[in-house]
DRENDO-1510 file (C-alpha; in Angstrom, 1 decimal, always signed):
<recs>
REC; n; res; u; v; w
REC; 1; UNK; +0.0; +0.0; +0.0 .
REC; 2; UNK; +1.3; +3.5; -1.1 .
REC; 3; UNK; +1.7; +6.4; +1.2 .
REC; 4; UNK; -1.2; +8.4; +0.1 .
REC; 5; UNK; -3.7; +5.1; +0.5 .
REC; 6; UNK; -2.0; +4.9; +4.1 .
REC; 7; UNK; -2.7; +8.6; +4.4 .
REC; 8; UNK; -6.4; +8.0; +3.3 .
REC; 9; UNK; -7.2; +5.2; +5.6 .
REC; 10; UNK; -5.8; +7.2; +8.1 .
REC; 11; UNK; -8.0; +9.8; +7.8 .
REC; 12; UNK; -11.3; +7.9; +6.9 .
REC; 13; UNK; -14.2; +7.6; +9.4 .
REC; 14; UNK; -14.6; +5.2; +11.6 .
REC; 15; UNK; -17.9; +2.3; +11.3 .
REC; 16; UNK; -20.8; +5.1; +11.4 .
REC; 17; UNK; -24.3; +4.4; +13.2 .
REC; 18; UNK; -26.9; +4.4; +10.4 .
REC; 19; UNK; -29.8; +7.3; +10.3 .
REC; 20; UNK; -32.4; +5.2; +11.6 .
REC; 21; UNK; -30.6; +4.8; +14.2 .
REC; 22; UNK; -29.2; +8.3; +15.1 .
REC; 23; UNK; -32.8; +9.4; +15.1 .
REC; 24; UNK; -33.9; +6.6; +17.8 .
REC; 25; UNK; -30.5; +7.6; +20.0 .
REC; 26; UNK; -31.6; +11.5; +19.9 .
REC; 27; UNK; -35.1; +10.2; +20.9 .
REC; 28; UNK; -33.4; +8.3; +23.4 .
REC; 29; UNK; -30.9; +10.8; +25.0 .
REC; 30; UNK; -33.3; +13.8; +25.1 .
REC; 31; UNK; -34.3; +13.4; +28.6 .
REC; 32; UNK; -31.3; +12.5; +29.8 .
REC; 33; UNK; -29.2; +15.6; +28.0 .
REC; 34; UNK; -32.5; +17.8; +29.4 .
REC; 35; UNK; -31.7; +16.2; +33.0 .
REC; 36; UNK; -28.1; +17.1; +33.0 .
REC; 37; UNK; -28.3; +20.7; +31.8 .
REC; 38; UNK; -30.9; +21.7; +34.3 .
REC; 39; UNK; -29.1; +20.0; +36.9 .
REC; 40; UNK; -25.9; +22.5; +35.6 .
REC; 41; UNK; -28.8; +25.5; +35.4 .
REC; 42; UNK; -29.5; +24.7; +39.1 .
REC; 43; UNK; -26.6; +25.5; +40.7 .
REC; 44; UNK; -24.8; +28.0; +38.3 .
REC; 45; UNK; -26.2; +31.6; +37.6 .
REC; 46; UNK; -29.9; +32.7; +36.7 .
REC; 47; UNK; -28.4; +34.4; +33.9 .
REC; 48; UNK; -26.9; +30.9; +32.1 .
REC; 49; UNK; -30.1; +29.7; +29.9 .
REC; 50; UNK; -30.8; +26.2; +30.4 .
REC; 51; UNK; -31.5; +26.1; +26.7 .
REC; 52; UNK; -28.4; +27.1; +25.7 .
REC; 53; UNK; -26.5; +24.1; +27.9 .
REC; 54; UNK; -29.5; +21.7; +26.6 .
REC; 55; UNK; -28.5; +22.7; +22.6 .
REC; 56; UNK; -24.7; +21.8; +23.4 .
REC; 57; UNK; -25.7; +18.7; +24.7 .
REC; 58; UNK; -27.2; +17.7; +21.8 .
REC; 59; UNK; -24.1; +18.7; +19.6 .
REC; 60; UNK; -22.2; +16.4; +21.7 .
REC; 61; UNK; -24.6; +13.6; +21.1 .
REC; 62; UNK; -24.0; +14.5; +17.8 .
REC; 63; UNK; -20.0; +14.4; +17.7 .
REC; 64; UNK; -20.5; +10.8; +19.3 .
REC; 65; UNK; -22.7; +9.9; +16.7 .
REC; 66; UNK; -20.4; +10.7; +13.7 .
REC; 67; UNK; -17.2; +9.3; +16.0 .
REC; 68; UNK; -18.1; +6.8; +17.9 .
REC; 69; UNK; -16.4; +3.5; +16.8 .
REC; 70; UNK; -18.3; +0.1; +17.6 .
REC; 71; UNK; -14.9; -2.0; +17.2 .
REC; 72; UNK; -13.0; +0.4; +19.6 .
REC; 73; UNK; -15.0; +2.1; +21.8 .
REC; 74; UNK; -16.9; +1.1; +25.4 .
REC; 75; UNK; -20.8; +1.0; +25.5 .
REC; 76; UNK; -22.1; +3.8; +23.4 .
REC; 77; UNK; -24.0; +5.2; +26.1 .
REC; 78; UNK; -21.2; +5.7; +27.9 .
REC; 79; UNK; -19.4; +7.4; +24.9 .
REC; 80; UNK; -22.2; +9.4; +24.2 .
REC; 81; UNK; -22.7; +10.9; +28.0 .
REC; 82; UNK; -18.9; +11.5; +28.2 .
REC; 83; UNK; -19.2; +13.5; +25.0 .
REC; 84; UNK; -22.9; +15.4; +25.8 .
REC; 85; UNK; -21.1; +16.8; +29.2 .
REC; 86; UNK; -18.0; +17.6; +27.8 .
REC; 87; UNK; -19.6; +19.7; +25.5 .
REC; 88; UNK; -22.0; +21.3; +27.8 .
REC; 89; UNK; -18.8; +21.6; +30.3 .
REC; 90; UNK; -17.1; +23.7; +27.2 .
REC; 91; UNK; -19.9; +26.0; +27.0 .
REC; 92; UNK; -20.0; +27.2; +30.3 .
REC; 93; UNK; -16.4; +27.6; +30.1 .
REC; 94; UNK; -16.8; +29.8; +27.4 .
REC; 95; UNK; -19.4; +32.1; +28.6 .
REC; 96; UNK; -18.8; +35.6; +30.1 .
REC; 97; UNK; -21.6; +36.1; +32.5 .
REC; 98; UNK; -21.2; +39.8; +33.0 .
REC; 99; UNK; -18.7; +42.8; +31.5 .
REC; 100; UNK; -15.9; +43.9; +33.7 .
REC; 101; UNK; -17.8; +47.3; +34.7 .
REC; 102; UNK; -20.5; +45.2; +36.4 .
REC; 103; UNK; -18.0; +43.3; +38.0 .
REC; 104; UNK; -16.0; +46.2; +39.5 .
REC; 105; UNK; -19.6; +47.0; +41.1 .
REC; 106; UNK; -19.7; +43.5; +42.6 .
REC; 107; UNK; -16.7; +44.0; +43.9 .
REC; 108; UNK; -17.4; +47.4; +45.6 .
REC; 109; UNK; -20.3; +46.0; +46.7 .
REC; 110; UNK; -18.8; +43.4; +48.8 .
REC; 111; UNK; -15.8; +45.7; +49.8 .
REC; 112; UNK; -18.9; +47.7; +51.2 .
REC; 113; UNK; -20.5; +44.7; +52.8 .
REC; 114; UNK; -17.5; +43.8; +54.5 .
REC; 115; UNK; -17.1; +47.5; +56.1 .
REC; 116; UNK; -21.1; +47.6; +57.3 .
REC; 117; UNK; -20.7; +43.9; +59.0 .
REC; 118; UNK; -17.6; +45.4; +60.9 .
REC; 119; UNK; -19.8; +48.6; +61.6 .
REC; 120; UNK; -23.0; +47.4; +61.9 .
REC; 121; UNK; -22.0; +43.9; +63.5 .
REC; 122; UNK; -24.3; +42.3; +61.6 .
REC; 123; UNK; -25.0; +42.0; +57.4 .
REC; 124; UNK; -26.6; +45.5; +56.3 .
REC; 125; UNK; -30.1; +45.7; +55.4 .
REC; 126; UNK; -31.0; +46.8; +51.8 .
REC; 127; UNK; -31.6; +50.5; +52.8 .
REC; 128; UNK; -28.1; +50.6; +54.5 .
REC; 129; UNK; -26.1; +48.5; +51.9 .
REC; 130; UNK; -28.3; +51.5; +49.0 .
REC; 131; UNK; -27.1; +54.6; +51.4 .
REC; 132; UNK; -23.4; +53.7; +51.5 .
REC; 133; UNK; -23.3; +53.0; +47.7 .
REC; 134; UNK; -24.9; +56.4; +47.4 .
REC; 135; UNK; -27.8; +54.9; +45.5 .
REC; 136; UNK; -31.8; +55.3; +45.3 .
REC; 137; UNK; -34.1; +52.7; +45.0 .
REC; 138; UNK; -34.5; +52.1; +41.6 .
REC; 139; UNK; -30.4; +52.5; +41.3 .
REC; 140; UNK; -30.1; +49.5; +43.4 .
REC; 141; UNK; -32.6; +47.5; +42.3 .
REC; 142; UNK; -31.4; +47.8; +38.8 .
REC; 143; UNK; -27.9; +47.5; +39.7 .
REC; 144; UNK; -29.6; +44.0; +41.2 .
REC; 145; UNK; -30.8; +43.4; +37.8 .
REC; 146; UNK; -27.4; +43.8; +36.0 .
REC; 147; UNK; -25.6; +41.3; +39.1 .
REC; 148; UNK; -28.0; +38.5; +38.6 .
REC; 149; UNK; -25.3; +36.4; +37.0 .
REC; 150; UNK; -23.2; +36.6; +40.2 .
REC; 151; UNK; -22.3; +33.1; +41.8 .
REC; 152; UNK; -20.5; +31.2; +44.2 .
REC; 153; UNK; -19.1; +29.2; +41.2 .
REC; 154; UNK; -16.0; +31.8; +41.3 .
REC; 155; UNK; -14.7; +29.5; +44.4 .
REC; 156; UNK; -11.3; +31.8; +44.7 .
REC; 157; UNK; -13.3; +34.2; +46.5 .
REC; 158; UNK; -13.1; +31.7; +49.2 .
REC; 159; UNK; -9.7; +30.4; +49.1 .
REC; 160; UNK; -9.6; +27.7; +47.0 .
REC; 161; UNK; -7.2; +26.6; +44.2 .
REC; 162; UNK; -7.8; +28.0; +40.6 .
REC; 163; UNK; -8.3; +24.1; +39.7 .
REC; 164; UNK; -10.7; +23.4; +42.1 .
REC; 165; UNK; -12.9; +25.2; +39.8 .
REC; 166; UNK; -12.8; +22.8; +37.1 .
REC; 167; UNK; -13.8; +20.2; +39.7 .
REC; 168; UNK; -16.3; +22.0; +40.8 .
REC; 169; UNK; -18.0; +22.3; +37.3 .
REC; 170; UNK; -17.3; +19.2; +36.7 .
REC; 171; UNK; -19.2; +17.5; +39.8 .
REC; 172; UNK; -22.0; +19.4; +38.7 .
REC; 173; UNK; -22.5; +17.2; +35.9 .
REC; 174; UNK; -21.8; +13.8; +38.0 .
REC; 175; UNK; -25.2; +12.7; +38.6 .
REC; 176; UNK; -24.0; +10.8; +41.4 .
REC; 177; UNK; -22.3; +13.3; +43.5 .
REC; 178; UNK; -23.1; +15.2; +46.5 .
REC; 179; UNK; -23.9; +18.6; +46.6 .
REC; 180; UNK; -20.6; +20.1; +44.9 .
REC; 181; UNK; -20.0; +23.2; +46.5 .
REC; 182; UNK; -19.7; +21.1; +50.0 .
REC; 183; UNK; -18.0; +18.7; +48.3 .
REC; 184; UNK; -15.0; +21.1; +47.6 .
REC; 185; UNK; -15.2; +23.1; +51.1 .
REC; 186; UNK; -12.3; +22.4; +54.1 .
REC; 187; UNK; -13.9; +21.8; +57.1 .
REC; 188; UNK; -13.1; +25.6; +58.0 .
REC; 189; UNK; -14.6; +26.7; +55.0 .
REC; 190; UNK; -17.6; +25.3; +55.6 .
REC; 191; UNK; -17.5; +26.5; +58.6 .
REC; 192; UNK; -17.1; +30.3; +57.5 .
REC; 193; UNK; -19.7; +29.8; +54.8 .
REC; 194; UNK; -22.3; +28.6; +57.2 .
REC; 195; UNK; -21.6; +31.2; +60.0 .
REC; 196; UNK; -22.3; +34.1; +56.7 .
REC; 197; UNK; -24.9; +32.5; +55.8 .
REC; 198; UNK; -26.4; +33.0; +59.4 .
REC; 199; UNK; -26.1; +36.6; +59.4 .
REC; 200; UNK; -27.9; +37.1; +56.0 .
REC; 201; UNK; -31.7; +38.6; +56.5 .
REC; 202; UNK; -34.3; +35.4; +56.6 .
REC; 203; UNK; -35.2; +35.8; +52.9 .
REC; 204; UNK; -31.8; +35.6; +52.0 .
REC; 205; UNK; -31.3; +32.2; +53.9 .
REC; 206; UNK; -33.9; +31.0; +52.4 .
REC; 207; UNK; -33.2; +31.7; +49.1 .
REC; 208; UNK; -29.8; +30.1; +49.4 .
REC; 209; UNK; -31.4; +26.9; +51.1 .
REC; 210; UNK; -34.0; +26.7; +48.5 .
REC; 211; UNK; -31.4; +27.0; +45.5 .
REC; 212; UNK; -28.0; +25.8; +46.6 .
REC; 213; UNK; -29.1; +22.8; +48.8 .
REC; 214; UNK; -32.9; +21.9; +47.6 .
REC; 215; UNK; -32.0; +22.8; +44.1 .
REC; 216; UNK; -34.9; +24.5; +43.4 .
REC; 217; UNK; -35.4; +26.3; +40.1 .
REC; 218; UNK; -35.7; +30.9; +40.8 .
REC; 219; UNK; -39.6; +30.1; +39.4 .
REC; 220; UNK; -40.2; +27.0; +41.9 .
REC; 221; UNK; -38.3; +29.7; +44.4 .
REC; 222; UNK; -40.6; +32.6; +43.8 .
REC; 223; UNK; -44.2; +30.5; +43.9 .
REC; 224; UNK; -42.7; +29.2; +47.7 .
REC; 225; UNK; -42.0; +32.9; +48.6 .
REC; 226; UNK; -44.4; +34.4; +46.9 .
REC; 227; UNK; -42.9; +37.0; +44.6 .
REC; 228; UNK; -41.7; +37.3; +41.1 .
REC; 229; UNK; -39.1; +35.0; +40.1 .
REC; 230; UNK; -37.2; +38.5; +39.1 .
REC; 231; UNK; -37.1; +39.4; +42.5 .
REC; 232; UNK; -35.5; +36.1; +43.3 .
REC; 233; UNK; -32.7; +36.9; +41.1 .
REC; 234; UNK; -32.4; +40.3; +42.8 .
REC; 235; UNK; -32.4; +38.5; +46.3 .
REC; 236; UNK; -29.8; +35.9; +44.9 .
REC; 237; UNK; -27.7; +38.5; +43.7 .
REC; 238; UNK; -27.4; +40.4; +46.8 .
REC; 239; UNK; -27.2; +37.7; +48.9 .
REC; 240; UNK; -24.1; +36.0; +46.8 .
REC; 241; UNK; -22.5; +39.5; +47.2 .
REC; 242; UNK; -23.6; +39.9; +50.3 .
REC; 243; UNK; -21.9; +36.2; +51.4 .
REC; 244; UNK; -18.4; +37.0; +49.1 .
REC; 245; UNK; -17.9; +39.8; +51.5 .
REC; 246; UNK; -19.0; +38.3; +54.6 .
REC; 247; UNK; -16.7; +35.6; +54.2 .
REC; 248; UNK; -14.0; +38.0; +53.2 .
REC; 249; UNK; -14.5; +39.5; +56.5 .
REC; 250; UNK; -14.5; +36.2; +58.4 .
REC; 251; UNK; -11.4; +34.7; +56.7 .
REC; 252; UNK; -9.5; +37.9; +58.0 .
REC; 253; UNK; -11.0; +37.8; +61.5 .
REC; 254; UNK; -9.6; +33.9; +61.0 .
REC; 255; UNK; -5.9; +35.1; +60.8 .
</recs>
C-alpha cells in the first residue's frame, strides 16, 4: 500500500451508526441531555439559559454519533454521556456572565458589605447597603438586575485553588455526586460559609437553602415565597455578594 492510500485510511471515518438509528439515539438521550443541563442551570447563575447548555448537549450527542467507533469504543452510552457533558462543560467555560464594569460594582459591593458587618456587626439591610453606595431605590434594584449572574461558582473568592474550579464544574455534571460546593469546602470553609450565611436577613437564607441545597429552580423559588421569580434573582444577587464579603470578612477575622 502506497503512502497516500495509508494517508487515506488514516483519515477515513470510523464504522458510522446508520440514520435510523441516530434518530432513535436522539429520541433516546433527550431526557437524559434535558436532566443534566438543568441539573448544571441549578446550581450556576440565573443568567446561564438552560437552553443554551441543553442545545450543546445535543451537539455532543452528535459528535459521538459521527465518532463513535463500535470496534474500539466502550458501550455507546457511555461514549455518548462523556461526550454530551463535555460539551455542555465547554460552553459554560466559554461564557462571560457579565462585562468587567459590572464586575467592578460587585466588587465594591462586597468591599462595602464587608465594612457595614464590621460597623453594623451584623450584614446591612438593603436601605443601608443603598445609602453607603450612594444609590436610590431604583439605582439599586437595577444594579440587582445587572448582578443576577453573580455566583459562588468563582470558588477563589473563598480560598480555593484556581483548579478546584474545574472540579467544581465538573461534579455538577456527576449525577452521582453530593452537593458540589460542599463537596470542595475544608472543614473551616464550611464552617465560615455557614456562619455568613447565618447573618444574611431570613429571605436571604432561604433563598440560598432553597437553590443551593434543595436545588430548586428561581420560578419554583418565587411560587414558595411568593414574589416574582425577578425578584429572586435580585435576592440571589445580593445575597451571593452579600456572602463574598461576609466571608472575606470572616477569613481575615480567622488570621
Amino acid at each position: 500500500m502506497g503512502p497516500d492510500k495509508e494517508a487515506a485510511t488514516r483519515r477515513s471515518p470510523p464504522p458510522s451508526i446508520d440514520a435510523a438509528a441516530a434518530e432513535k439515539l436522539i429520541s433516546e438521550f433527550a431526557p437524559i441531555i434535558r436532566y443534566l443541563a438543568q441539573r448544571l442551570a441549578f446550581r450556576l447563575p440565573p443568567s446561564l439559559d438552560v437552553e443554551d447548555l441543553i442545545h450543546a448537549g445535543v451537539i455532543g450527542l452528535m459528535d459521538a454519533i459521527g465518532k463513535y467507533d463500535p470496534s474500539r469504543e466502550a458501550r455507546f452510552r457511555t461514549y455518548a454521556e462523556f461526550r454530551i457533558r463535555g460539551a455542555m462543560l465547554d460552553e459554560i467555560r466559554s461564557l462571560d456572565w457579565m462585562p468587567r464594569s459590572v464586575r467592578e460594582k460587585i466588587a465594591l459591593f462586597q468591599r462595602t458589605t464587608e465594612q457595614l458587618s464590621k460597623d453594623l456587626g451584623r450584614a446591612p439591610s438593603e436601605e443601608e447597603l443603598a445609602a453607603a453606595l450612594k444609590m436610590d431605590a431604583d439605582q439599586y434594584e437595577a444594579f440587582l438586575f445587572q448582578a443576577k449572574g453573580i455566583s459562588l461558582l468563582h470558588l477563589e473568592d473563598f480560598g480555593l485553588e484556581a483548579g478546584d474550579e474545574r472540579r467544581f464544574i465538573e461534579s455538577l455534571a456527576d449525577l452521582n455526586a453530593e452537593n458540589p460546593l460542599l463537596s470542595l469546602l475544608s472543614q473551616g470553609l464550611r464552617r465560615r460559609l455557614i456562619e455568613a450565611i447565618d447573618r444574611l436577613s431570613e429571605k436571604e437564607r432561604q433563598m440560598i437553602s432553597l437553590y443551593y441545597f434543595e436545588e430548586l429552580t428561581m420560578k419554583e423559588i418565587g411560587q414558595i415565597m411568593k414574589v416574582t421569580e425577578s425578584r429572586i434573582c435580585q435576592l440571589h444577587a445580593q445575597a451571593i455578594a452579600k456572602l463574598k464579603g461576609l466571608m472575606k470578612d470572616r477569613e481575615k477575622e480567622s488570621f
